[in-house]
Phi, psi and omega in degrees: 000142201242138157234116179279121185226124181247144208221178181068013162292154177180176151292111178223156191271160190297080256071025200246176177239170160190151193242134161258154174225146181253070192256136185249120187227183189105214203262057167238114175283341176192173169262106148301307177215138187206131165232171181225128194240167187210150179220129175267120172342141181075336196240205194239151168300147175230113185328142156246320193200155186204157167215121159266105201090333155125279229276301205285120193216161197223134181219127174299134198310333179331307182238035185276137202088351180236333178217149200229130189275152188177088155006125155296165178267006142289005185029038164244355165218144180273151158250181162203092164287127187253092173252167161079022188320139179224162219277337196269008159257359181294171178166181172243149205238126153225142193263180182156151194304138198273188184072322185191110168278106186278324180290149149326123195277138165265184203266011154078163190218126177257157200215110210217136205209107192251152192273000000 
């Protein structure tokens, strides 16, 4: 069993950063492919950003350019640096394999960004 627990949420002004972290334990020797989705009151979770392979990363136009994905060198926890924050990223933030999510969803890190 793999348990996903994601950290590094906050309140932050609008134009502000904030680095999430992703960390995997359990019956995981490393990470391969990690995304990171996010759900806003009302609306459905959403792929935001992903990376495959150390390399291969994928970013929703929302947030392309602005938040950047990114493997630990223990290849057990994911990042998502988040810059240039706007009121339209709050949301609770969680990781998981992208495309089809296998894991137990963890309890998500909340990201709340005021104008």
């Amino acid at each position: 069993q793999v348990q996903l627990a994601e950290s590094g949420g906050g309140l932050v002004q609008a134009g502000g950063s904030l680095r999430l972290s992703c960390a995997a334990s359990g019956s995981i020797v490393s990470i391969n492919a990690m995304g990171w989705y996010r759900q806003a009151p009302g609306k459905q979770r959403e792929l935001v950003a992903s990376i495959t392979g150390g390399t291969r990363t994928y970013y929703a136009d929302s947030v392309k350019g602005r938040f950047t994905i990114s493997i630990g060198n223990a290849r057990k926890t994911v990042y998502l640096q988040m810059n240039s924050l706007i009121p339209e990223d709050t949301a609770v933030y969680y990781c998981n394999t992208p495309a089809s999510p296998i894991y137990p969803w963890g309890q998500g890190t909340q990201v709340s960004v005021s104008s």
